[in-house]
PyMOL commands that place a pseudoatom at each C-alpha (Angstrom):
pseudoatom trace, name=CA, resn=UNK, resi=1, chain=A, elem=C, hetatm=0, pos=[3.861, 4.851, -4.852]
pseudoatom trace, name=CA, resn=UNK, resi=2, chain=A, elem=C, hetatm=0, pos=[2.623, 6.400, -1.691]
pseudoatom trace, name=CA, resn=UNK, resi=3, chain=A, elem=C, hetatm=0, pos=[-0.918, 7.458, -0.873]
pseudoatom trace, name=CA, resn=UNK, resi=4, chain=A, elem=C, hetatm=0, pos=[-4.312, 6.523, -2.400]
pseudoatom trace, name=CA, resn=UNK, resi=5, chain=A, elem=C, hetatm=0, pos=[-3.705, 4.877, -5.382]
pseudoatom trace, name=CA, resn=UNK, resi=6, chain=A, elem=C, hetatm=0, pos=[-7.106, 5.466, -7.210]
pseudoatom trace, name=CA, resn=UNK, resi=7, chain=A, elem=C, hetatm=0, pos=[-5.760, 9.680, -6.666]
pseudoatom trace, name=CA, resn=UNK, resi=8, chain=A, elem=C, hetatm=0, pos=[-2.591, 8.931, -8.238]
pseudoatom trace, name=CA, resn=UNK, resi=9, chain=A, elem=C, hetatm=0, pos=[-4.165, 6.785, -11.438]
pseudoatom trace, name=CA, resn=UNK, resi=10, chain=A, elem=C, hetatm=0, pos=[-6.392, 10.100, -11.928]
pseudoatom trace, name=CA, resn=UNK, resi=11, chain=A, elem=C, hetatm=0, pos=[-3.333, 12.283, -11.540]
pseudoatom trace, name=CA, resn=UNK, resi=12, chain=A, elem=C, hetatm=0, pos=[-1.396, 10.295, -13.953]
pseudoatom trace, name=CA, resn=UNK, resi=13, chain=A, elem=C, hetatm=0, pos=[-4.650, 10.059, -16.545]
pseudoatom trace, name=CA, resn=UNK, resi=14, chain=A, elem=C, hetatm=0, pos=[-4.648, 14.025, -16.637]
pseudoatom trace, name=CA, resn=UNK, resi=15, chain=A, elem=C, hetatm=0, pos=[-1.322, 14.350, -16.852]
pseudoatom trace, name=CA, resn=UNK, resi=16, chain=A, elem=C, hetatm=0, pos=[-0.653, 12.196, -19.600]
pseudoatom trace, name=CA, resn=UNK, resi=17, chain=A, elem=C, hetatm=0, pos=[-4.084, 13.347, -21.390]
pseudoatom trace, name=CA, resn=UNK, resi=18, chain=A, elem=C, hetatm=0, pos=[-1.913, 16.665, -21.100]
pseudoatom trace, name=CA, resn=UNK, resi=19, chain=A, elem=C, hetatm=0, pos=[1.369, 15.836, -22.564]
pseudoatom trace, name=CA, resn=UNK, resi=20, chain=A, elem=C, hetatm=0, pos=[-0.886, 13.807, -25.183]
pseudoatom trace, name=CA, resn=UNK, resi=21, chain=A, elem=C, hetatm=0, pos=[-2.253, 17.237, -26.195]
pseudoatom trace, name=CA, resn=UNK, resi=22, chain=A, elem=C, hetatm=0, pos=[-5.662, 16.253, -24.854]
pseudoatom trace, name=CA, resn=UNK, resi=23, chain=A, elem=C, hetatm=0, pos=[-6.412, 19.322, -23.069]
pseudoatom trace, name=CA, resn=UNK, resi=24, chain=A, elem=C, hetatm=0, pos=[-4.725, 20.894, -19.969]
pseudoatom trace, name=CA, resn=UNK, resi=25, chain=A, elem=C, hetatm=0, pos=[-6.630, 18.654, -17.240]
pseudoatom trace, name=CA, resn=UNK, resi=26, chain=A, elem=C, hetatm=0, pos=[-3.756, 18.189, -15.139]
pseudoatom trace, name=CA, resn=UNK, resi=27, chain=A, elem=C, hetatm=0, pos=[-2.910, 22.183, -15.670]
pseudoatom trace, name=CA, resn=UNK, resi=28, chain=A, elem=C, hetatm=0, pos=[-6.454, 23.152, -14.980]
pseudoatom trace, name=CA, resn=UNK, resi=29, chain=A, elem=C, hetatm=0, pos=[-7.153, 21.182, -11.848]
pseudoatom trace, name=CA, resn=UNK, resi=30, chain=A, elem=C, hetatm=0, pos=[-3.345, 20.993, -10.118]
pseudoatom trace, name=CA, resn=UNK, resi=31, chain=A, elem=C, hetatm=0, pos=[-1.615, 23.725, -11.669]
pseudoatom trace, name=CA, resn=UNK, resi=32, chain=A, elem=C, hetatm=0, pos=[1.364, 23.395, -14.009]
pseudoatom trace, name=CA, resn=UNK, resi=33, chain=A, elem=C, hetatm=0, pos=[3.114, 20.222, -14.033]
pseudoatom trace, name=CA, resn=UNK, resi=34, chain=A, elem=C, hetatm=0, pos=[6.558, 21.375, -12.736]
pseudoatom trace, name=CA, resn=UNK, resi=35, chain=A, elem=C, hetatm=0, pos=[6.544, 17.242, -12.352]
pseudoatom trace, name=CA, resn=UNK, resi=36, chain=A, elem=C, hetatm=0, pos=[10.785, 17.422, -11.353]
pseudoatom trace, name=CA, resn=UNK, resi=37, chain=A, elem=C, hetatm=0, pos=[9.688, 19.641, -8.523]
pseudoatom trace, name=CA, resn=UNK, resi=38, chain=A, elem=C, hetatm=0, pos=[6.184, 17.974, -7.721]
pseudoatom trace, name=CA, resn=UNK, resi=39, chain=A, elem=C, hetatm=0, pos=[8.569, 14.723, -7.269]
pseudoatom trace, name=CA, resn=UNK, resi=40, chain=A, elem=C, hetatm=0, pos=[11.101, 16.272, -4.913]
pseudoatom trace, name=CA, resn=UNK, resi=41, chain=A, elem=C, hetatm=0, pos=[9.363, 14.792, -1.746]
pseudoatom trace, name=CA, resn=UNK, resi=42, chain=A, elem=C, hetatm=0, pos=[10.162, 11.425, -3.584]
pseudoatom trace, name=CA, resn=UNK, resi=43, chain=A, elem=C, hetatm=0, pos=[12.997, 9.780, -3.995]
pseudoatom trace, name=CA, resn=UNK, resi=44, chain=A, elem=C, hetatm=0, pos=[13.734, 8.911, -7.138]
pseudoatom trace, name=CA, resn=UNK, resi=45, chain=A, elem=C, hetatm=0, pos=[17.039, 7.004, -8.175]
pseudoatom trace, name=CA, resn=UNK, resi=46, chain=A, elem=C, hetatm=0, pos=[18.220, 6.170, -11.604]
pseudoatom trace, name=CA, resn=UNK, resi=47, chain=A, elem=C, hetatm=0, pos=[16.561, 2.731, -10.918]
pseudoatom trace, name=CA, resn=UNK, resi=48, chain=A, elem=C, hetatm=0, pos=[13.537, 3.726, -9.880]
pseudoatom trace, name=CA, resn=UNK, resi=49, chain=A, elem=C, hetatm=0, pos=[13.146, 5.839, -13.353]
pseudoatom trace, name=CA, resn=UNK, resi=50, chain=A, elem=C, hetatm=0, pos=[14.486, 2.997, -15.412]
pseudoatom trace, name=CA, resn=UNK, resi=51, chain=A, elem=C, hetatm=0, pos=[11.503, 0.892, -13.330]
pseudoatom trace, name=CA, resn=UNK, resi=52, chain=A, elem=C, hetatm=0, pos=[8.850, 3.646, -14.467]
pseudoatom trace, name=CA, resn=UNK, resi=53, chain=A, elem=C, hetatm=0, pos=[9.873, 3.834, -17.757]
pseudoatom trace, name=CA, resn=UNK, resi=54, chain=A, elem=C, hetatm=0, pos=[9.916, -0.061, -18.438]
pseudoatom trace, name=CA, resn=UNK, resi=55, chain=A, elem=C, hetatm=0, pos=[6.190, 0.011, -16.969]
pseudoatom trace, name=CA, resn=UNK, resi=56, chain=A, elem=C, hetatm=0, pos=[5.051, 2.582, -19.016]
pseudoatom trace, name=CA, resn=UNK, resi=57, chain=A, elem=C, hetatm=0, pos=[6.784, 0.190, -21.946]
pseudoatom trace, name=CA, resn=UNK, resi=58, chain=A, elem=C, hetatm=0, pos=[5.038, -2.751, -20.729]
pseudoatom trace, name=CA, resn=UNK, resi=59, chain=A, elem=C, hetatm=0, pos=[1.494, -0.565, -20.603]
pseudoatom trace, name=CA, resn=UNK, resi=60, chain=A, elem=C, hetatm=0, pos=[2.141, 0.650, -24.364]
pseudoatom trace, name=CA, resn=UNK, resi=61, chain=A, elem=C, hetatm=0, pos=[3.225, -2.937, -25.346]
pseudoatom trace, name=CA, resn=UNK, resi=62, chain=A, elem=C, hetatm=0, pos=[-0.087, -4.660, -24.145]
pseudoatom trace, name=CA, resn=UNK, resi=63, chain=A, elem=C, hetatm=0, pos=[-2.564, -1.669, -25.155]
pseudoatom trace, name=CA, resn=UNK, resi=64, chain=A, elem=C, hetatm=0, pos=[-0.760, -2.263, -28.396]
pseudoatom trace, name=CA, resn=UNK, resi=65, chain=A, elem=C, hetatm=0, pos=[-0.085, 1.107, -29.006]
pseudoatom trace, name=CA, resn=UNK, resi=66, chain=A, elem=C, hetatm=0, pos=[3.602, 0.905, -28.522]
pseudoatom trace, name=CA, resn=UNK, resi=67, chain=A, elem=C, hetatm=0, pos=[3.396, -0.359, -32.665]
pseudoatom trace, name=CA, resn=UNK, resi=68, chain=A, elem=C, hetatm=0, pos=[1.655, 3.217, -33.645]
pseudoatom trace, name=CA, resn=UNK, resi=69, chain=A, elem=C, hetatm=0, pos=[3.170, 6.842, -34.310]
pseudoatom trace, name=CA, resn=UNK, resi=70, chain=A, elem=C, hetatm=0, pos=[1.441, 8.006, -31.304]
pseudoatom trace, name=CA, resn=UNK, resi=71, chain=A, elem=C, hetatm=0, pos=[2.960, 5.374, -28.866]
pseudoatom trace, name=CA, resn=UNK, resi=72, chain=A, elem=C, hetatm=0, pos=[6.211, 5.637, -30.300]
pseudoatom trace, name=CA, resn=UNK, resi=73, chain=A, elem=C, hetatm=0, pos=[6.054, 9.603, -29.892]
pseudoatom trace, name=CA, resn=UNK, resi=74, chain=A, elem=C, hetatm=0, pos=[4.676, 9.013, -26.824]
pseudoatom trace, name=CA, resn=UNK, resi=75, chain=A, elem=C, hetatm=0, pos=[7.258, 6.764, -25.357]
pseudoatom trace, name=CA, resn=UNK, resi=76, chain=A, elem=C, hetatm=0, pos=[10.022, 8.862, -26.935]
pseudoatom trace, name=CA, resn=UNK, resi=77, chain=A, elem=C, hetatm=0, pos=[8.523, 11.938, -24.763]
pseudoatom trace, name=CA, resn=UNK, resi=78, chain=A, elem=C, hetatm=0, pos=[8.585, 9.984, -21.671]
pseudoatom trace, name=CA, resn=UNK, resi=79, chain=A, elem=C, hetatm=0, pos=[12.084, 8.550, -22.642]
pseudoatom trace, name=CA, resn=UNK, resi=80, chain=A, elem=C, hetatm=0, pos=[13.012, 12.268, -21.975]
pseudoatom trace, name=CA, resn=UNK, resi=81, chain=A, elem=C, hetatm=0, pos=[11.260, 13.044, -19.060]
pseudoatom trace, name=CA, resn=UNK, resi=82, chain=A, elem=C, hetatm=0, pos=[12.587, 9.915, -17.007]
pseudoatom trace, name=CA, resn=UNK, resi=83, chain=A, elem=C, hetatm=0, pos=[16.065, 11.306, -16.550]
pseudoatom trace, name=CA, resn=UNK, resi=84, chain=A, elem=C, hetatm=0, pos=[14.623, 14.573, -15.377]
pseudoatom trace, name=CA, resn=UNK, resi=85, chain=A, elem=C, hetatm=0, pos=[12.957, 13.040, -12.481]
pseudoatom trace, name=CA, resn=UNK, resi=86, chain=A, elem=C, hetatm=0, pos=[15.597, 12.333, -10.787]
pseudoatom trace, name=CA, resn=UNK, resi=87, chain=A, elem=C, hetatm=0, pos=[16.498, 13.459, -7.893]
pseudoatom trace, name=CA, resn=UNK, resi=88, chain=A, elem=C, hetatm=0, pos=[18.819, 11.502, -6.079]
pseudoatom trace, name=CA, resn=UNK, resi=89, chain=A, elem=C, hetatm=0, pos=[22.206, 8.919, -6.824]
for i in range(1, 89): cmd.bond("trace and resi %d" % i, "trace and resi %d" % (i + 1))
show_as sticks, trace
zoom trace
């Protein structure tokens, strides 16, 4: 990731808090997600979302929610939204 880290762990707390149905943080303070076009400046390879989908695994594994409904569902979602992301071969 590029930039200040501590910004992106924020941006990725709201936006999951979001797709988690936890409110519309993300929406509220950045606007829709639009997250395939928010990414464009990125590049992002078929690798690199196979990379961020095994690390959100990992997370879910050790928070040991990956076991529950709501990190299955969860992990499912992001399953999706992976492939969407990217933007270049």
């Amino acid at each position: 990731f590029e930039g200040d880290i501590d910004e992106i762990k924020q941006k990725q707390w709201m936006f999951l808090t979001q797709l988690t149905g936890g409110g519309a943080l993300y929406s509220e303070k950045y606007g829709p997600p639009n997250m395939r076009a928010r990414h464009i400046p990125f590049e992002i390879t078929p690798v690199r979302a196979q990379a961020w989908l095994k690390i959100m695994h990992e997370t879910l594994t050790e928070t040991e929610l990956i076991g529950t409904d709501g990190g299955k569902a969860l992990f499912e979602r992001l399953s999706q939204i992976a492939p969407i992301m990217i933007n270049c071969h």
